[in-house]
N, C-alpha and C positions, 0 to 999 in steps of 0.2 A: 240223437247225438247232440250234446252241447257242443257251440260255438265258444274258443273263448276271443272275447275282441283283446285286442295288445295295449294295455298301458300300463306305462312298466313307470315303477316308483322309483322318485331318485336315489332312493338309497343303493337301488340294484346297478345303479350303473356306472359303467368302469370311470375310474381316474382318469382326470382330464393327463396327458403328456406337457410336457412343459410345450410353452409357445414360443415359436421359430422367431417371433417380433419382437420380446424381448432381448432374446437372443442377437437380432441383431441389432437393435437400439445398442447392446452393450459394443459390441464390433463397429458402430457406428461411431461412437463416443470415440473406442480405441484409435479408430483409425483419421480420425478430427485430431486427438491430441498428436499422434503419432505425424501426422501431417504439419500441424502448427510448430513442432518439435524443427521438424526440418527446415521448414522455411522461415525458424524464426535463427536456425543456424545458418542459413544460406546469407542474410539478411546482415546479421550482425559479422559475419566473415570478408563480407562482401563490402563494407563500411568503410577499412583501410583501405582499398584500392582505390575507392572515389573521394574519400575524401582527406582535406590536407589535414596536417600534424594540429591546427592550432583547432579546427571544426571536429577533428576527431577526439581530441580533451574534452570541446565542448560536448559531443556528443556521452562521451564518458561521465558528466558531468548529471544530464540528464538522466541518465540510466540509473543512476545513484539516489536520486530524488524517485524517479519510481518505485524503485523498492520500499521506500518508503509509504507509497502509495498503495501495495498492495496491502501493506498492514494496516494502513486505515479503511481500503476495502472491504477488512474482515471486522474491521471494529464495528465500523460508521456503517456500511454498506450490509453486512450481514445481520450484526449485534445489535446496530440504531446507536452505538455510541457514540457522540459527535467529540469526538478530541480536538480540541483546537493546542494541545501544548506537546505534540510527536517533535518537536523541534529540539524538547530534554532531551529524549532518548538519542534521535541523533546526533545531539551532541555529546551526550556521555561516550560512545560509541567512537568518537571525531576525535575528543581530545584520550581517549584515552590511549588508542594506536599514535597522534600526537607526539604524546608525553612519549612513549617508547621510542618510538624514531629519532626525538631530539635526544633522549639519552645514549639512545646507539649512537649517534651523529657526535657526542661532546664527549664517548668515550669511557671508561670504568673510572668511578669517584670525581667526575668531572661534573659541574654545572651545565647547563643547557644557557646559552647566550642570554635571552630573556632575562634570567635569574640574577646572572650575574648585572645586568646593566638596569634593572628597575628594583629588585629585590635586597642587594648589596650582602647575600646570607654567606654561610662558611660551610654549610652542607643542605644535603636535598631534603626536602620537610620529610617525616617517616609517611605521609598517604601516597606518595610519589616511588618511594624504594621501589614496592614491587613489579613497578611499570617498565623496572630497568630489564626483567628476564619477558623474552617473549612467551615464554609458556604461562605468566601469568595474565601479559596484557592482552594476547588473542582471545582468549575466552572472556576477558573481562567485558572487550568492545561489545559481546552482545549479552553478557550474564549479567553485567552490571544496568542496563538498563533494562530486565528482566526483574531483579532483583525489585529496584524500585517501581515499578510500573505493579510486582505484585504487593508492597507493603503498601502503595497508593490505593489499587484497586480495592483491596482486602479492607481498607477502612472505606473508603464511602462508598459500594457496593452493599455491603451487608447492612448500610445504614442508607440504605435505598435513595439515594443520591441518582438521579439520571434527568436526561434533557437539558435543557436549558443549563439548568442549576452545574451538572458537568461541567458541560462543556465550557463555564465561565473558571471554574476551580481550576480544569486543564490550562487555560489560558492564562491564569493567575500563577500556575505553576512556571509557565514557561518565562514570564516575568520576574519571578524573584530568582531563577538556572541564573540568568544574564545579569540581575543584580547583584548575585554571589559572586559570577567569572571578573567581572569589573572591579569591583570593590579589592579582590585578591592580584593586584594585578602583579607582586612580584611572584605569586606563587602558581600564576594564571595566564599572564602576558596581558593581562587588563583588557582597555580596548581593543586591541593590535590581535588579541587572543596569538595560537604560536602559526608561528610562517615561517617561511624561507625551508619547509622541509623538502629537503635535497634528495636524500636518500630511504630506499626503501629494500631492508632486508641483502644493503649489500652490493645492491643496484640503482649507479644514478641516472634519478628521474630525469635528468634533462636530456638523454639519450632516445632518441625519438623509436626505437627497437623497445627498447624499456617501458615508454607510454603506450606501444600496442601493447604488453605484454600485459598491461594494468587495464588496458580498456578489455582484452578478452575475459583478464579474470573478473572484471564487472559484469560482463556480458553473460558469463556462465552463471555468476550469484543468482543474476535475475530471473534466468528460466529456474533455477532449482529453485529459488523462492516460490517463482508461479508455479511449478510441480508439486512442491508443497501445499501452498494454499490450495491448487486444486483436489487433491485428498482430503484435505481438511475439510473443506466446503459441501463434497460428494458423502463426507461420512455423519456416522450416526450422530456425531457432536454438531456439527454444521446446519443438520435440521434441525438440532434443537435449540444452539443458536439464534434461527431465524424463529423458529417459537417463540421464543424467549422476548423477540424484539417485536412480534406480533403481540403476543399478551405474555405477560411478564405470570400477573396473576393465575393465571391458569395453567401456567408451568408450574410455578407453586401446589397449586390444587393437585396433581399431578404425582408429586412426589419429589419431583426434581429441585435442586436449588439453586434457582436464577443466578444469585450472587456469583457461585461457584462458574456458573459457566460463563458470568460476564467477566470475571477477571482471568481467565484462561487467555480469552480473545483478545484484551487488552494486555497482559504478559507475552502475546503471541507478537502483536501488532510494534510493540518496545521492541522485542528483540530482532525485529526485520528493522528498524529504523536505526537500532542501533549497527547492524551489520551496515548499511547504507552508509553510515558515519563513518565509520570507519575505513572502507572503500575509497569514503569521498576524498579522504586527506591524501594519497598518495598520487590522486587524480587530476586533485586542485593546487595542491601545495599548502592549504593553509585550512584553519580553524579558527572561528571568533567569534565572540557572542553576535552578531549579528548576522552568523548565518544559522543560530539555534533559536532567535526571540521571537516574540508574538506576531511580526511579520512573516517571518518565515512560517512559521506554524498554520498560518491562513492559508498561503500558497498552495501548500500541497492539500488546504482539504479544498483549492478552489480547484485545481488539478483533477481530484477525483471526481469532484461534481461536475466539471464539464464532460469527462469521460462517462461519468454513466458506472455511479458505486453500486451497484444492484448486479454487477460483470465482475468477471475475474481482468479479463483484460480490459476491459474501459478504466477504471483510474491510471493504467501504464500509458496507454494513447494519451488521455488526458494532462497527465503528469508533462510528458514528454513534450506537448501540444503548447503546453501553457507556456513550459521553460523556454521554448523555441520562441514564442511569441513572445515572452519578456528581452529575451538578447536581441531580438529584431527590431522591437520597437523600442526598447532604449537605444542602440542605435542612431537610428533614423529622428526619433524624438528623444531626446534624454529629457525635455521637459513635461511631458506630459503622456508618457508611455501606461503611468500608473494607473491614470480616468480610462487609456481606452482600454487597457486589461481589466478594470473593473467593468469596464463596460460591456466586453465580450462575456464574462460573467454572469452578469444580468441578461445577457441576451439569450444563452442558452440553458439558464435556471427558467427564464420565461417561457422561450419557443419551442425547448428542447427538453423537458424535465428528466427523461431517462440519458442527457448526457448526448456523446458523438458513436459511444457503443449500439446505442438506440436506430441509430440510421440504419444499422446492416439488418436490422428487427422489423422494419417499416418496407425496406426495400424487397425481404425476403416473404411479408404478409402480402404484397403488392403481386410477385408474381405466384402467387398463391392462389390470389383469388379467383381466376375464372374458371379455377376447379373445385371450386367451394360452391355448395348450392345458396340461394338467395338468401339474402338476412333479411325476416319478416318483423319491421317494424311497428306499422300501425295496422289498426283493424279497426274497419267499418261496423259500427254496430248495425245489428237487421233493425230494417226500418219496416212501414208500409211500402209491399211492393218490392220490397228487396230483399235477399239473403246477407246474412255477415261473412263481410268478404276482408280477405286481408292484401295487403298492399306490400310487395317487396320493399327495403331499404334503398334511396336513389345511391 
């Protein structure tokens, strides 16, 4: 009788079932966001009852500038593209809700105050008309800086424009936004840009029921911005994306076309800044080139760099982090608040390169490790008299 021995070929043998670790990596995921969902509603609900009317604007205030923040997350932090001029798009977004308000505010075929006292005109210029119906100025606050962010991107993107060289054009950009708004001051509010907006959709803001009503609908922009950006980031664009800012050329090689997907994330990145603009006016009361120019424009990408742009939630800490730290230490120092904000900068571009997101990364490798077996560093070579032996990591 033959024996037969058992080795059985892979071909014969059954299909693996799906694995239960996937399965709950994804339950894992789910149940992270579903949890940061809540506590980031408990959080922002919980905000009105501790804090006063004028800390609670401010609070409002900051939340507006992080949205901002997650769009250059997606740019700078996924993309590699360093915008130094998101300060346009928030402005387009700023004055164009703005413009609306003042013209609800001054009425049907009325002037908006500004106009009438630096401009001296007999009617509202024809780029201003359709600002007066709100069905054209809401969509415009974030289409219109969409619009430009794609007719920008779509020319120096396909003319392979990136680094350095960007991010100087972006910042170029945000300088001539502010030399335009100035230079038009009767049809602009010039320096002053437009202020004194009182009313919002009907309800005025000086009504301290009214300013919660505008910090929760900031509140809510934010998580659904970061609900979005999280899909974006999880899907198939988002990887390639980050391809894309790993090796551009080899996406190329590929089939894909870099251009295309870097100006998606830069139209993406506009129209959250621009919604943020828009937000900000009803929050703040006001708009002016000086909360759109190449200062501003730093701020938020120094926001995301101390937060750690490689996170979905690190530019919002950071964002949040910074603004706080500006209102605090101008405050306390109005003369030299500017050296130690640059200085915290430097300190955590030096000590800290993934940002203050990074901490919770280091804290959680930390309790980690004494269930990780040993990291083998060096090795003894065999000598005379001795085998090669290796040495754990101290």
């Amino acid at each position: 009788m033959t024996t037969v021995t058992g080795t059985t070929n892979a071909t014969d043998e059954p299909a693996a079932p799906p694995q239960p670790p996937a399965r709950r990596r994804t339950g894992g995921r789910a149940r992270t966001a579903l949890g940061f969902a809540a506590g980031a509603a408990l959080l922002f609900g919980a905000a009105p009852l501790v804090l006063s009317d004028f800390r609670l604007a401010l609070l409002a205030k900051y939340l507006c500038v992080a949205m901002v923040a997650v769009g250059i997350g997606i740019a700078w932090g996924r993309g590699g593209m360093l915008t130094l001029g998101q300060g346009v798009f928030f402005g387009l977004g700023g004055y164009a809700m703005a413009m609306h308000l003042k013209l609800a505010d001054a009425g049907p075929g009325a002037l908006p105050d500004f106009m009438q006292l630096y401009g001296q005109l007999d009617e509202l210029p024809w780029w201003w008309r359709p600002f007066a119906s709100p069905w054209f100025a809401l969509p415009a606050t974030v289409l219109l800086p969409m619009a430009v962010a794609f007719g920008l991107g779509s020319l120096v993107f396909r003319r392979r424009v990136r680094g350095a060289y960007f991010a100087i054009l972006s910042q170029a950009l945000a300088a001539a936004m502010v030399i335009l708004l100035v230079g038009q001051q009767g049809t602009t509010g010039g320096t002053n840009g437009l202020t004194d907006i009182q009313g919002f959709f009907g309800y005025d803001l000086d009504d301290p029921v009214n300013q919660r009503t505008v910090y929760f609908l900031i509140a809510a922009a934010l998580l659904a911005l970061l609900a979005g950006a999280r899909q974006l980031i999880r899907s198939r664009y988002g990887e390639l994306l980050v391809a894309v800012r790993d090796g551009e050329e080899r996406v190329r090689f590929l089939g894909y076309d870099p251009a295309t997907v870097k100006v998606v994330a830069y139209v993406v990145a506009a129209g959250m800044a621009g919604m943020a603009g828009a937000l900000f006016v009803p929050a703040v009361g006001i708009i002016s080139p000086a909360l759109i120019g190449i200062v501003p424009s730093i701020e938020f990408v120094i926001g995301v760099a101390v937060g750690g742009r490689a996170t979905l939630l690190g530019p919002v800490l950071g964002a949040v982090a910074v603004a706080w730290a500006r209102t605090a230490l101008s405050e306390r120092f109005p003369g030299t608040w500017t050296y130690l904000q640059g200085l915290l900068f430097v300190l955590v571009v030096a000590f800290l390169p993934g940002g203050l997101a990074s901490l919770w990364a280091l804290a959680r490798n930390r309790r980690a490790e004494p269930d990780q077996p040993p990291r083998w560093r060096r090795v003894l070579p065999a000598g005379r008299g001795r085998t090669r032996t290796e040495v754990p990591a101290a």
